[in-house]
C-alpha positions as CSV (number, residue, x, y, z in Angstrom):
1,X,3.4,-33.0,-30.8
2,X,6.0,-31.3,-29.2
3,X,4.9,-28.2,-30.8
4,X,1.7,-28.7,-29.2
5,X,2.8,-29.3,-25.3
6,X,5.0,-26.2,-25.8
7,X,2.2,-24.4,-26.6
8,X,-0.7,-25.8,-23.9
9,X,2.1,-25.3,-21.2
10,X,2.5,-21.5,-22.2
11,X,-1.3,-21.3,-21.9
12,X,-1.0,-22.5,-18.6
13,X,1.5,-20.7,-17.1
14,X,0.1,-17.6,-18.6
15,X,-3.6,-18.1,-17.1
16,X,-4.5,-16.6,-13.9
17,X,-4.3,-19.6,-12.2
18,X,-0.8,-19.4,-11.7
19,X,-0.5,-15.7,-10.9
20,X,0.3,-14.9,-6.9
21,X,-3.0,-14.1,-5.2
22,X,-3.5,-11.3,-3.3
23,X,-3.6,-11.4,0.2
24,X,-6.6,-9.9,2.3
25,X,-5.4,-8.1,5.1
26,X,-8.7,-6.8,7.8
27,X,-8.6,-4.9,9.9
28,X,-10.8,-2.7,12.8
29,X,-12.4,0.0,10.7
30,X,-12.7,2.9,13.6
31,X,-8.9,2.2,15.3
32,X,-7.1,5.6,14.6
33,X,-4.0,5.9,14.2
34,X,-3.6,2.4,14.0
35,X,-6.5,1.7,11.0
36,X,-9.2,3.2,10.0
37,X,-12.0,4.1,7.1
38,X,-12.1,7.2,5.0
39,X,-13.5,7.6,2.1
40,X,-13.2,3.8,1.7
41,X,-9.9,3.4,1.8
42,X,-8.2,2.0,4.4
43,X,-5.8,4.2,6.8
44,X,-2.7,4.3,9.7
45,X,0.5,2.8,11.3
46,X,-0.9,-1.2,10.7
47,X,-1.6,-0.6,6.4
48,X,1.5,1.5,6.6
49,X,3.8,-0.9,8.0
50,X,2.4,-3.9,6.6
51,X,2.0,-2.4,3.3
52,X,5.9,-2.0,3.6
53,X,6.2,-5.1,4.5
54,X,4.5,-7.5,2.8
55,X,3.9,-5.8,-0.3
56,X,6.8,-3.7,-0.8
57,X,9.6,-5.8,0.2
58,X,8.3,-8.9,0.2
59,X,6.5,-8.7,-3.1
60,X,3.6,-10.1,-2.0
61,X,0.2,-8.3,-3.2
62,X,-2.1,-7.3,-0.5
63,X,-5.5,-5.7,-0.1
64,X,-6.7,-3.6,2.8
65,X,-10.0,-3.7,4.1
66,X,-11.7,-2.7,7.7
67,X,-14.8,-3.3,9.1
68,X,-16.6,-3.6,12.9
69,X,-13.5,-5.6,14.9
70,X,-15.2,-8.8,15.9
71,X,-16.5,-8.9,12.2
72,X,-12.8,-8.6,11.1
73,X,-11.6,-11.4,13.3
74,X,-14.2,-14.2,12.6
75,X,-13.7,-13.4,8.7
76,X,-10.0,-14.7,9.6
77,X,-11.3,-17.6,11.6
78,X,-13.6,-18.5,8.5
79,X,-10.9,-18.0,5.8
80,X,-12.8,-15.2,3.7
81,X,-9.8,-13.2,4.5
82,X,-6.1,-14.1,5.4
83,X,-4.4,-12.3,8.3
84,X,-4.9,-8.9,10.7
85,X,-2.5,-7.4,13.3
86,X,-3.2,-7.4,16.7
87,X,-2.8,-8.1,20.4
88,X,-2.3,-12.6,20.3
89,X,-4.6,-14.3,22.6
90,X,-5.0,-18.0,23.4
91,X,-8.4,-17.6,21.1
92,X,-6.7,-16.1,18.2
93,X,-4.2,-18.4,18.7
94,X,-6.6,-21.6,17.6
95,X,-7.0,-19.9,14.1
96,X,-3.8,-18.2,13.6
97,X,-0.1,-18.4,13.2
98,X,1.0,-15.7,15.1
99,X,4.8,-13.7,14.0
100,X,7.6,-12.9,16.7
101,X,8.0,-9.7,15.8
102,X,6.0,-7.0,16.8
103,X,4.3,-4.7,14.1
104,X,4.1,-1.9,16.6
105,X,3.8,-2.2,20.4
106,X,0.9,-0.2,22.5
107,X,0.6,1.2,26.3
108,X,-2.4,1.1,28.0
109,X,-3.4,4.0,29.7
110,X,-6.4,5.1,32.3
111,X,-8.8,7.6,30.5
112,X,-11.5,9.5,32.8
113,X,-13.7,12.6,32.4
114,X,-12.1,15.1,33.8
115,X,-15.3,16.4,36.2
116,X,-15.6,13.5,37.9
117,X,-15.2,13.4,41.5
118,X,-13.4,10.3,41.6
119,X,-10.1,11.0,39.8
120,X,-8.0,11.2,43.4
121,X,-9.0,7.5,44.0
122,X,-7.9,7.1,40.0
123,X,-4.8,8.4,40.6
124,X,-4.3,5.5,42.9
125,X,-4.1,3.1,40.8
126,X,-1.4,1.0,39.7
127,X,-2.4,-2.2,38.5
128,X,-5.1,-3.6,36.4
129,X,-6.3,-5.6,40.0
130,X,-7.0,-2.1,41.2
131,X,-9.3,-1.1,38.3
132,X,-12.3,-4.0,40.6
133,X,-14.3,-1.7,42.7
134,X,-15.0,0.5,39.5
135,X,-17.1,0.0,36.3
136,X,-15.5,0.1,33.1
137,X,-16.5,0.8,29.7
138,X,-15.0,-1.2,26.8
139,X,-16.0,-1.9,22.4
140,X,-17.3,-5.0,21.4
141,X,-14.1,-7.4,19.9
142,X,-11.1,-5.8,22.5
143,X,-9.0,-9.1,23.2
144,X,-7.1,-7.4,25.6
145,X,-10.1,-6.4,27.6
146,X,-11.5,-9.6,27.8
147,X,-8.8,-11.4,28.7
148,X,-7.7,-8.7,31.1
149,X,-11.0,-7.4,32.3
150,X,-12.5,-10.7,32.9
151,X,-14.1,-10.7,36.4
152,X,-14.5,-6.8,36.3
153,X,-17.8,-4.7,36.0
154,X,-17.8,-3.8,32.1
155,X,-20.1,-1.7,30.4
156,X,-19.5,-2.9,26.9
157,X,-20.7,-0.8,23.4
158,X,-20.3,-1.6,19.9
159,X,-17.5,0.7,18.7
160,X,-14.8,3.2,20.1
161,X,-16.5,6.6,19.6
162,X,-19.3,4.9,21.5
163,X,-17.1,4.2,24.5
164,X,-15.6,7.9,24.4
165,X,-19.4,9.5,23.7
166,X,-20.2,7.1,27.1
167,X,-17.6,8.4,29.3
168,X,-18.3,11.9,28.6
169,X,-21.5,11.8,30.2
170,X,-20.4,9.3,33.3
171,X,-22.1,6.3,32.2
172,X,-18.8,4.1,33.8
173,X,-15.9,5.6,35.5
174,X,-12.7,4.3,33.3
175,X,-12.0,3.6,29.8
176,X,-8.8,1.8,29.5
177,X,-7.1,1.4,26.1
178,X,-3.8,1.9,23.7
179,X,-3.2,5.3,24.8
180,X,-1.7,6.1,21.2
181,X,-5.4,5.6,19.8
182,X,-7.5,7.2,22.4
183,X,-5.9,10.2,22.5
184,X,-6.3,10.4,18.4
185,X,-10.0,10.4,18.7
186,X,-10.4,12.3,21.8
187,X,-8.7,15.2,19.2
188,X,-11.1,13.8,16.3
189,X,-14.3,13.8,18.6
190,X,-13.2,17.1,19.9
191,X,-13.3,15.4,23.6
192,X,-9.4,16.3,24.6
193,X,-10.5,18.9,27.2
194,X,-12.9,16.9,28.9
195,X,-11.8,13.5,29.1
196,X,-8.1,13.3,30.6
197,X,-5.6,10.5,30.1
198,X,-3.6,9.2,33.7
199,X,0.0,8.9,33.3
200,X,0.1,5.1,34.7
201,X,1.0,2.5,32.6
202,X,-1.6,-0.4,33.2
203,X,0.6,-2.8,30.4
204,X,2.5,-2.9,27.6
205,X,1.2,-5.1,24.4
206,X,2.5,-6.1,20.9
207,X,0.5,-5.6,17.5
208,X,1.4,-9.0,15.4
209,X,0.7,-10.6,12.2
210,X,-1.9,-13.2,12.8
211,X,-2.5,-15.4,9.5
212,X,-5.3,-17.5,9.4
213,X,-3.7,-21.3,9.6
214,X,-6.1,-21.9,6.3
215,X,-4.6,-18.9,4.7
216,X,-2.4,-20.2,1.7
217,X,0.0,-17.3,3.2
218,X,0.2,-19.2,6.5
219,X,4.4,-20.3,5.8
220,X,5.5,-16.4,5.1
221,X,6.0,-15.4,8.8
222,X,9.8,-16.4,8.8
223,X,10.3,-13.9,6.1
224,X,7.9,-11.4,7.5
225,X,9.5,-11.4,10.9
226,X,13.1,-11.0,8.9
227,X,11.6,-7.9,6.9
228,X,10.3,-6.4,10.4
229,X,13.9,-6.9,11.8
230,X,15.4,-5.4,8.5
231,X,12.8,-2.2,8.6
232,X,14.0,-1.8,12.2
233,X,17.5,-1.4,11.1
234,X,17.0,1.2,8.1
235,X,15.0,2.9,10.4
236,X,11.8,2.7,8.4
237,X,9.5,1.3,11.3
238,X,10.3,4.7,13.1
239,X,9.4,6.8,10.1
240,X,6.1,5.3,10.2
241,X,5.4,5.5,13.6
242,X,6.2,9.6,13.6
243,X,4.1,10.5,10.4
């Protein structure tokens, strides 16, 4: 008998069942240098640090997958996937446990094409009250922009190449977003001469872990927020950010 419990507990133990599942990180497909899709694999500073992170030095397995932002986010909300990294908003904070530590922290910046006659009243600007008596453009999913851009005039399009492809030909005045990002795709798209970042900082934001308070990951953010602290200190977090 005891022969046979020995046995039906190493069956057990050894069944997939019990091995650590893998958690399903999401993220905004077209967000360079941040994340994005090529050759469908999964890109940037976010799977870079949070590959280092979670998987490296906390052991845990992870997956990396990106598609359209807001499709990203309710996949969280709905528990078909377990956490992304973002800006925290009182939404995402219904469906998420959110970390203290910052995965990487964004400026937003003004972004205008550079023929339009406008950019001396631009230059003007200093605050995101300012930004009223113009329309804006803005992608589908930015939780910054609708919290921040609330009452504003908002020209709003499905992704971020749309928004740049937009502004070039002066279908809204100002684009405003992570300045690390835009200026990536401007150079991608091939737009850097034409559409011009200000120098003003509208805001500052922090990128965090949001798990999803359903995820069976939700109780690893004290460790995570340790392991950002401990990559800050060995100097790893810079050595992603500069690649």
């Amino acid at each position: 008998m005891k022969s046979f419990l020995l046995l039906l507990l190493t069956i057990c133990i050894s069944t997939p069942a019990f091995s650590q599942r893998t958690l399903k990180l999401v993220y905004f497909e077209n967000y360079a240098p941040f994340s994005w899709k090529e050759n469908n694999q999964m890109h940037g500073i976010l799977i870079d640090v949070l590959n280092e992170a979670l998987q490296k030095r906390m052991g845990i397995p992870v997956t990396h997958e990106g598609y359209p932002w807001k499709r990203s986010q309710i996949m969280v909300k709905r528990n078909s996937a377990d956490a992304f990294a973002t800006v925290p908003t009182p939404e995402r904070k219904e469906y998420t446990v959110i970390s203290n530590e910052p995965v990487v922290l964004a400026t937003f910046k003004m972004f205008i094409n550079k023929n339009d006659p406008k950019i001396e009243q631009y230059k003007k600007i200093k605050k995101i009250n300012d930004l009223k008596p113009f329309k804006l453009g803005q992608y589908i999913g930015s939780g910054w922009a609708n919290k921040r851009l609330a009452d504003m005039k908002v020209m709003w399009t499905p992704k971020l190449d749309s928004v740049l492809t937009m502004l070039l030909h002066n279908r809204f005045d100002i684009f405003i977003d992570t300045s690390q990002v835009v200026c990536y795709n401007l150079k991608k798209m091939g737009y850097q001469n034409q559409i011009i970042e200000l120098p003003t900082i509208l805001d500052f934001v922090p990128f965090k872990l949001c798990i999803g308070k359903k995820s069976s990951y939700v109780n690893t953010l004290l460790k995570f927020d340790a392991t950002i602290k401990e990559m800050k200190k060995d100097k790893k977090l810079q050595e992603i950010y500069s690649l």
